[in-house]
BALOBA-1460 file (C-alpha; in Angstrom, 3 decimals):
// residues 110
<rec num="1" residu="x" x="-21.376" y="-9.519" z="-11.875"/>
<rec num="2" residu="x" x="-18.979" y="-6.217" z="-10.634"/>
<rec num="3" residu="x" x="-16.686" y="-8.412" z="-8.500"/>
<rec num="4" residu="x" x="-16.267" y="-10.877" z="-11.963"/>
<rec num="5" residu="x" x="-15.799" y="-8.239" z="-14.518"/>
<rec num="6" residu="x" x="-13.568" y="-6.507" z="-12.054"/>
<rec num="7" residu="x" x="-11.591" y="-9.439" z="-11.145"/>
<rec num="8" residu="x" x="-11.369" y="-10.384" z="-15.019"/>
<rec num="9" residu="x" x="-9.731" y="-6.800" z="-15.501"/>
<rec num="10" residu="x" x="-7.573" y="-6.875" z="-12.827"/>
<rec num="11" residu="x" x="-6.186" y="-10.157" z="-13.936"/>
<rec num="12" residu="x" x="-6.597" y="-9.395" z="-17.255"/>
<rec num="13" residu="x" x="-8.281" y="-12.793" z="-18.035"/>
<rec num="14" residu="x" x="-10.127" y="-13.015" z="-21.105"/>
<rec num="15" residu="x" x="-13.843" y="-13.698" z="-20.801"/>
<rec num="16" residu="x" x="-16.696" y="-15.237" z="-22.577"/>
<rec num="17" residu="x" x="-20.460" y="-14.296" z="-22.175"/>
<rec num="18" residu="x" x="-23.534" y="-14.015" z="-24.176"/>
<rec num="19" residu="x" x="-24.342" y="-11.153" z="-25.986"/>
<rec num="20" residu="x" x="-27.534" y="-10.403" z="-28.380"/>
<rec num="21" residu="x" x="-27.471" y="-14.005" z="-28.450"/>
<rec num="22" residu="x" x="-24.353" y="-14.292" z="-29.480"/>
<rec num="23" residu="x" x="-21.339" y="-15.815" z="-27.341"/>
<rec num="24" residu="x" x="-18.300" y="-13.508" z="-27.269"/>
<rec num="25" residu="x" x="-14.804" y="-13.762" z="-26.316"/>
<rec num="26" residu="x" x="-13.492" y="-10.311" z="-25.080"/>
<rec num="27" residu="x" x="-10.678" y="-8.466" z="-23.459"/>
<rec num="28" residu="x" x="-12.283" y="-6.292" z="-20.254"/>
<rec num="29" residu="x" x="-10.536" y="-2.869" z="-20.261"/>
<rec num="30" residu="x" x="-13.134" y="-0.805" z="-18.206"/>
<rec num="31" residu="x" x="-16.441" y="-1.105" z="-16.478"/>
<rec num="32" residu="x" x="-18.687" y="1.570" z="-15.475"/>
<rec num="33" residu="x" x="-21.358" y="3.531" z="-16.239"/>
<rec num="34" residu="x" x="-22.183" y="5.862" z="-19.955"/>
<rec num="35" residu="x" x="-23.829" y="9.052" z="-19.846"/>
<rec num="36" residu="x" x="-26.860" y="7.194" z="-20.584"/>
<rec num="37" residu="x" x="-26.458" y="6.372" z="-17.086"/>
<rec num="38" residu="x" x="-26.448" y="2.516" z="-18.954"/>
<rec num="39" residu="x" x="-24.045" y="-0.202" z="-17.072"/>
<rec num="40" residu="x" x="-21.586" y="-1.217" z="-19.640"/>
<rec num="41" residu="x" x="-18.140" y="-2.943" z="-20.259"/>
<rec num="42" residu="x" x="-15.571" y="-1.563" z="-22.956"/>
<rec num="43" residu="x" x="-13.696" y="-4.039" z="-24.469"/>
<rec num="44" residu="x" x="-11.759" y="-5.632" z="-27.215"/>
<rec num="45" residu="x" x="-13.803" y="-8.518" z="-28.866"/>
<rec num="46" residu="x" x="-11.104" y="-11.304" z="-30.382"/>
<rec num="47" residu="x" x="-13.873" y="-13.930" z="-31.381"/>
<rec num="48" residu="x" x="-17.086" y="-14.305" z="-31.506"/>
<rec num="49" residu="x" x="-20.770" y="-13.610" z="-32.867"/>
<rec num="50" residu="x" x="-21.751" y="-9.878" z="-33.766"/>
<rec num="51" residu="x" x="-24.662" y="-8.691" z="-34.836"/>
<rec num="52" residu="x" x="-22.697" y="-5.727" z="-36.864"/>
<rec num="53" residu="x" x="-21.280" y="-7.919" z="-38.686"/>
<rec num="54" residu="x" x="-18.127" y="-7.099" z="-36.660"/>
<rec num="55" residu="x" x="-16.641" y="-10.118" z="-34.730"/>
<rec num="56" residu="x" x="-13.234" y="-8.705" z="-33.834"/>
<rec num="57" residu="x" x="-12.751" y="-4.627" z="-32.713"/>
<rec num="58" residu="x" x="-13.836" y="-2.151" z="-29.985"/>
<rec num="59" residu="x" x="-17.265" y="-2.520" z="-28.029"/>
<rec num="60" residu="x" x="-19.375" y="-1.669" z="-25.704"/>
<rec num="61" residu="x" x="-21.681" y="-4.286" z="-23.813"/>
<rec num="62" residu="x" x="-24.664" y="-3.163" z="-21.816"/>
<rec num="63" residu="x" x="-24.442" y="-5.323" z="-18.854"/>
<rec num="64" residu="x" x="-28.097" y="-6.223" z="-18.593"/>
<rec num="65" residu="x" x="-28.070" y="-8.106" z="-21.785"/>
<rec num="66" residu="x" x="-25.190" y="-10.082" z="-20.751"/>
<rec num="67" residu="x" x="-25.663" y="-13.759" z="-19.744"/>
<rec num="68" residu="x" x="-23.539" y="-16.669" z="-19.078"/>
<rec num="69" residu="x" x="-20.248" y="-14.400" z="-17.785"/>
<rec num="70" residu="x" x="-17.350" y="-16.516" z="-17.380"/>
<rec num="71" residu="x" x="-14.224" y="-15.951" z="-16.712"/>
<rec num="72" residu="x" x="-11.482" y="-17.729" z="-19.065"/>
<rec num="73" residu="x" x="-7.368" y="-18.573" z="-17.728"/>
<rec num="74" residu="x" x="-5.958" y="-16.684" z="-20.814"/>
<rec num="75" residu="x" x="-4.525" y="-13.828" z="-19.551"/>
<rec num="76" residu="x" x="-4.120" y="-10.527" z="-22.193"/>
<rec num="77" residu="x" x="-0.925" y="-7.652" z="-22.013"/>
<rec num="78" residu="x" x="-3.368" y="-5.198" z="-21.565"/>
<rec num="79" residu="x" x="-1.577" y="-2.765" z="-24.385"/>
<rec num="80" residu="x" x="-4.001" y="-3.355" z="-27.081"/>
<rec num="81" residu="x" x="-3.741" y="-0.388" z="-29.495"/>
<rec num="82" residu="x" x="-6.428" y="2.287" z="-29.037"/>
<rec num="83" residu="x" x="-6.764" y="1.575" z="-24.605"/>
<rec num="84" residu="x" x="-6.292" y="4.869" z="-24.125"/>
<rec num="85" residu="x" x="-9.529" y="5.956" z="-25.020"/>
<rec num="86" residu="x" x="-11.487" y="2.757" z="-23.660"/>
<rec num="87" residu="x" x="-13.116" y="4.500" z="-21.205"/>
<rec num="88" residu="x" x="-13.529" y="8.042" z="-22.234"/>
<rec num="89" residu="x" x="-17.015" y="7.703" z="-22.883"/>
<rec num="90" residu="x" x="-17.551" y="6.518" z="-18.932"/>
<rec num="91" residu="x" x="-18.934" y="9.117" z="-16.640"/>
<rec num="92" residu="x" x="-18.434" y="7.042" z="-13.322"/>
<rec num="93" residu="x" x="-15.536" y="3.693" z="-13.646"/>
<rec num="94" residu="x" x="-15.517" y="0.739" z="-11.387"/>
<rec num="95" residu="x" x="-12.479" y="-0.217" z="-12.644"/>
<rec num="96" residu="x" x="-10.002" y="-0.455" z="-15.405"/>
<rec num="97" residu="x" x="-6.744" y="-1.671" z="-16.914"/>
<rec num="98" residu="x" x="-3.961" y="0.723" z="-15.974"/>
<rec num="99" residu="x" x="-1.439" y="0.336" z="-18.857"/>
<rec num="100" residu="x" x="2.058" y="-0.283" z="-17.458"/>
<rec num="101" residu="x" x="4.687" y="2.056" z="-18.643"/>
<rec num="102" residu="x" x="8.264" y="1.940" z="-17.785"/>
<rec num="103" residu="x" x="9.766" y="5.261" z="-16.365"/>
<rec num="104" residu="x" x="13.534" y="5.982" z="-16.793"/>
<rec num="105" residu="x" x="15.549" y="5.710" z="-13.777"/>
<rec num="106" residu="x" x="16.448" y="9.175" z="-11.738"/>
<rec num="107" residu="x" x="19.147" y="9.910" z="-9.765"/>
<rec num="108" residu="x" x="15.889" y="10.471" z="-6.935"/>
<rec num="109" residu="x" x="15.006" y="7.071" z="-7.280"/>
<rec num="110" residu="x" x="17.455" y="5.219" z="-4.633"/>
């Protein structure tokens, strides 16, 4: 499931996969592991089942309760609000978004 999650992040394609029975549509921002030393995926839920009560929000998945990954063609911007601390609870990342940011031009750039 690595190369999918990480090929769903670096195309930042939605996907959809069973969690807690539940099917879930999510935004992948990082994979990796918590200092549980627990596989997981941090992501942005937009639809979906939750047992929380929660269907839309921040999450983390344990990947070995995860079934039926796919991988969806609606792409995501990637600049959801509150990325920048997606994976700071990651000890070891596979792979993330990096958000884009424009730079202003220098006069060192040419």
């Amino acid at each position: 499931m690595n190369t999918l999650v990480c090929e769903a992040i670096q195309e930042r394609r939605l996907a959809r996969f069973t969690y807690n029975e539940s099917s879930r549509v999510v935004e992948i921002y990082a994979h990796g592991f918590n200092g549980n030393r627990r596989e997981v995926i941090r992501g942005y839920q937009v639809r979906g089942g939750s047992r929380s009560g929660e269907s839309v929000g921040w999450k983390f998945f344990d990947v070995q309760l995860i079934d039926d990954f796919e991988l969806l063609p609606t792409v995501f911007s990637g600049e959801r609000s509150g990325h920048a601390d997606a994976d700071v609870e990651l000890i070891v990342i596979h792979c993330s978004v990096v958000q884009t940011r424009t730079r202003a031009r220098s006069d060192t750039d040419e």
